[in-house]
DRENPA-3360 file (N, C-alpha, C; in nm, 2 decimals, always signed):
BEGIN
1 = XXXXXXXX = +0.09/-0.12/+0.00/+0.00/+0.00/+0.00/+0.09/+0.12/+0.00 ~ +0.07/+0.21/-0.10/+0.16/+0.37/-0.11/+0.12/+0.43/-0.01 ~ +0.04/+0.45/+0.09/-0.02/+0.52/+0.15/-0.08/+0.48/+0.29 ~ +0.00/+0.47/+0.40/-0.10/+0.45/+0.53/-0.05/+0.48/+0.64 ~ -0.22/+0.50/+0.67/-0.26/+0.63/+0.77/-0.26/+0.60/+0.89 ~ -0.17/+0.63/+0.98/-0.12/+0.62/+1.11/-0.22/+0.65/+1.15 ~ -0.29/+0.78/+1.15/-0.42/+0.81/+1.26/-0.50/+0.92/+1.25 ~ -0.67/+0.89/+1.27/-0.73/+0.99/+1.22/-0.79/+1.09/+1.36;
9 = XXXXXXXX = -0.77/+1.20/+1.38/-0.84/+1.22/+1.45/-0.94/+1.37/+1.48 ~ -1.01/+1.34/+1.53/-1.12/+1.47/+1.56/-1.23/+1.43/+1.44 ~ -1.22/+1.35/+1.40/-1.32/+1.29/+1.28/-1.43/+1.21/+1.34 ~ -1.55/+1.30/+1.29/-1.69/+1.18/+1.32/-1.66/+1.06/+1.23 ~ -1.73/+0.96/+1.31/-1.68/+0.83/+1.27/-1.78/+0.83/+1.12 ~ -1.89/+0.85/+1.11/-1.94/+0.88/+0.98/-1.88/+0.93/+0.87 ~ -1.78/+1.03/+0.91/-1.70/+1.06/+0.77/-1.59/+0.99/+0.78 ~ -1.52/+0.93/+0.88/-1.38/+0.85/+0.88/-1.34/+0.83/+0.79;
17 = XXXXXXXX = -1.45/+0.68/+0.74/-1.38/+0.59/+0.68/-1.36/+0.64/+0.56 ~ -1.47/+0.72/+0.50/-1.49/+0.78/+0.35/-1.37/+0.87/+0.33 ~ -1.34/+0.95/+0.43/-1.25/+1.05/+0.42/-1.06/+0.98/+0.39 ~ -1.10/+0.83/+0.48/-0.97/+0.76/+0.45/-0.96/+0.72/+0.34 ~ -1.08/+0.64/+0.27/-1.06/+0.56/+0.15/-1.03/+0.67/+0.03 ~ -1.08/+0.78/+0.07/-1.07/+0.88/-0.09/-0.90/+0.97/-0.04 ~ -0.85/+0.92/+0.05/-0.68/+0.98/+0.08/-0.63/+0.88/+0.01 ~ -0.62/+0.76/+0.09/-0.62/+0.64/+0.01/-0.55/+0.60/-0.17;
25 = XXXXXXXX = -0.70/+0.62/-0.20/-0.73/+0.59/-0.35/-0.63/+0.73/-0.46 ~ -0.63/+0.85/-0.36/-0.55/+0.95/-0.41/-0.40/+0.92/-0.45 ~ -0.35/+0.85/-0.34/-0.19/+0.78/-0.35/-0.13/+0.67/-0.39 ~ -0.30/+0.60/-0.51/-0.22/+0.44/-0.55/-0.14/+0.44/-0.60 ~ -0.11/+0.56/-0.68/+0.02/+0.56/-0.83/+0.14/+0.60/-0.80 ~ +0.16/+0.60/-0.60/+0.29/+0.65/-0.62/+0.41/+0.53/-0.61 ~ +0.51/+0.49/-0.60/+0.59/+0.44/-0.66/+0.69/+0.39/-0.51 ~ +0.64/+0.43/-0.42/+0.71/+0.39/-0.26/+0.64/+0.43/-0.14;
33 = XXXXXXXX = +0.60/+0.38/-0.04/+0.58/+0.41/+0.11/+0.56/+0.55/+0.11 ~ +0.46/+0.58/+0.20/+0.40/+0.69/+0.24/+0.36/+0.70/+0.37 ~ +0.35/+0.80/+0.43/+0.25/+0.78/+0.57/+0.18/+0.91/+0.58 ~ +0.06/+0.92/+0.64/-0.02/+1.02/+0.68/-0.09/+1.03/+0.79 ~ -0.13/+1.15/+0.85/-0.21/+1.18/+0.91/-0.34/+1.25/+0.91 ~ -0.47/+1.20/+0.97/-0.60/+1.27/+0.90/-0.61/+1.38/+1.04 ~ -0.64/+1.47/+1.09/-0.70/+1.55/+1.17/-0.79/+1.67/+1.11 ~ -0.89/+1.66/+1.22/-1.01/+1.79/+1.19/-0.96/+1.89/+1.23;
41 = XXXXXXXX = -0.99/+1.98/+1.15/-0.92/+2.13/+1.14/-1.03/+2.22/+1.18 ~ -1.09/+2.28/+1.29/-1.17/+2.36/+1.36/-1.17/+2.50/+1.31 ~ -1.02/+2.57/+1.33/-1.05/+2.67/+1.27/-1.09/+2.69/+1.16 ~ -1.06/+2.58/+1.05/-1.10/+2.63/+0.95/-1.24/+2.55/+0.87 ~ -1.26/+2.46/+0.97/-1.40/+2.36/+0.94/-1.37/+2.29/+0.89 ~ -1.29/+2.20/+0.87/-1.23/+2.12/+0.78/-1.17/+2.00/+0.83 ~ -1.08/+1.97/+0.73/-0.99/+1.84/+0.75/-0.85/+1.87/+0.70 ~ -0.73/+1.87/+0.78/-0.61/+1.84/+0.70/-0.55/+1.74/+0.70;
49 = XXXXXXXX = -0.43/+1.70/+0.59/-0.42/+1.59/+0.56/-0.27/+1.60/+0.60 ~ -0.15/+1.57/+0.67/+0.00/+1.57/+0.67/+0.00/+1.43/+0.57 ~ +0.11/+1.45/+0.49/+0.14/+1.32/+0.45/+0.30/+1.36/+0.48 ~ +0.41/+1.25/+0.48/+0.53/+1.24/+0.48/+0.58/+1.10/+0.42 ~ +0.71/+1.17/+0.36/+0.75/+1.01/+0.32/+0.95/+1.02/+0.33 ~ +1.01/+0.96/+0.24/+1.13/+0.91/+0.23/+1.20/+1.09/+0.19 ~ +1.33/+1.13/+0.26/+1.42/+1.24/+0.24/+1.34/+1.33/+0.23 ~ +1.26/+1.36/+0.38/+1.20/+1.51/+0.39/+1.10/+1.53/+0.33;
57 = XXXXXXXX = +1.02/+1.44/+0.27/+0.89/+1.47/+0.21/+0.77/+1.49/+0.30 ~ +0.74/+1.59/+0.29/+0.62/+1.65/+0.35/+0.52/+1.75/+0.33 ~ +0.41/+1.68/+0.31/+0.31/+1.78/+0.18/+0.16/+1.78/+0.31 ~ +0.11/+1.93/+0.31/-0.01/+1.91/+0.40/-0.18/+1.93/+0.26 ~ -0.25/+1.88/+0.30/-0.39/+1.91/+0.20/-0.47/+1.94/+0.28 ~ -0.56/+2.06/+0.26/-0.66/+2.07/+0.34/-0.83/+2.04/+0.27 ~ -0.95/+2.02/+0.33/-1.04/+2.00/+0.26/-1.15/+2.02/+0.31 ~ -1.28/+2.05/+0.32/-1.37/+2.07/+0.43/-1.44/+1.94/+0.40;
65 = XXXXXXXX = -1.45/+1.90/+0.58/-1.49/+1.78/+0.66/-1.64/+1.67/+0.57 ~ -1.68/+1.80/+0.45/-1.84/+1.75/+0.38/-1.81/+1.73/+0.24 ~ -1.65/+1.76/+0.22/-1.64/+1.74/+0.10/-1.66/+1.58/+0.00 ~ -1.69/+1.59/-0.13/-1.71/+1.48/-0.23/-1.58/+1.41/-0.20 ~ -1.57/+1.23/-0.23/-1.49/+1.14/-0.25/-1.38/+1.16/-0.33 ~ -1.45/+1.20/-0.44/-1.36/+1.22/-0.57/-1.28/+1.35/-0.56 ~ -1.35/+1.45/-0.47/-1.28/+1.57/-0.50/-1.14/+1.57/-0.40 ~ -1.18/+1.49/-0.28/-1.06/+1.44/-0.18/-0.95/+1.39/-0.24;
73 = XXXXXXXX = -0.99/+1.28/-0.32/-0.89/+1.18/-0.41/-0.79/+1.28/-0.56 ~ -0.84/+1.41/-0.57/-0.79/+1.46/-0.70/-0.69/+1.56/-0.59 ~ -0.74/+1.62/-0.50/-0.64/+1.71/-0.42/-0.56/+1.65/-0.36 ~ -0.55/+1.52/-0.32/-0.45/+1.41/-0.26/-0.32/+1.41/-0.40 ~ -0.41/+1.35/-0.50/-0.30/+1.36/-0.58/-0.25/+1.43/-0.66 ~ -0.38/+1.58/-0.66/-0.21/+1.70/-0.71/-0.11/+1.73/-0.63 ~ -0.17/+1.74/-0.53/-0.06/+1.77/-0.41/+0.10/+1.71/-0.39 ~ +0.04/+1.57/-0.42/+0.14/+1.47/-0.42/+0.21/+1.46/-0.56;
81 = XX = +0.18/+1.53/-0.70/+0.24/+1.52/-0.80/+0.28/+1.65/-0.81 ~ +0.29/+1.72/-0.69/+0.37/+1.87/-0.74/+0.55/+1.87/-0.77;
% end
């Protein structure tokens, strides 16, 4: 798996799992080990996303907590193909 998520938190459990699977599904095409973190973002109503990986990689996404599947999954991976 390119992508897995140490820990979600401040997240109703109703959005959890949705919110994990569309992080997820954002990072199949990368090419090595990843890790992230999900937390709810208050001030700004939302959700951010830390991801890190190998030599200092570390990229944050943010998204509000009601957003589409797909639209989670397309900001995962421009983020990640910058």
């Amino acid at each position: 798996m390119p992508l897995t998520i140490f820990d979600v938190k401040g997240v109703p459990g109703a959005r959890r799992e949705r919110i994990e699977t569309a992080v997820v599904a954002g990072a199949k095409h990368l090419p090595e080990p990843y890790e992230g973190w999900i937390a709810a973002d208050p001030f700004r109503r939302g959700v951010r996303l830390l991801i890190t990986g190998a030599h200092g990689f570390q990229r944050e996404v943010g998204f509000a907590i009601d957003e589409e599947p797909a639209v989670i999954t397309q900001l995962v991976r421009a983020t990640l193909d910058e």
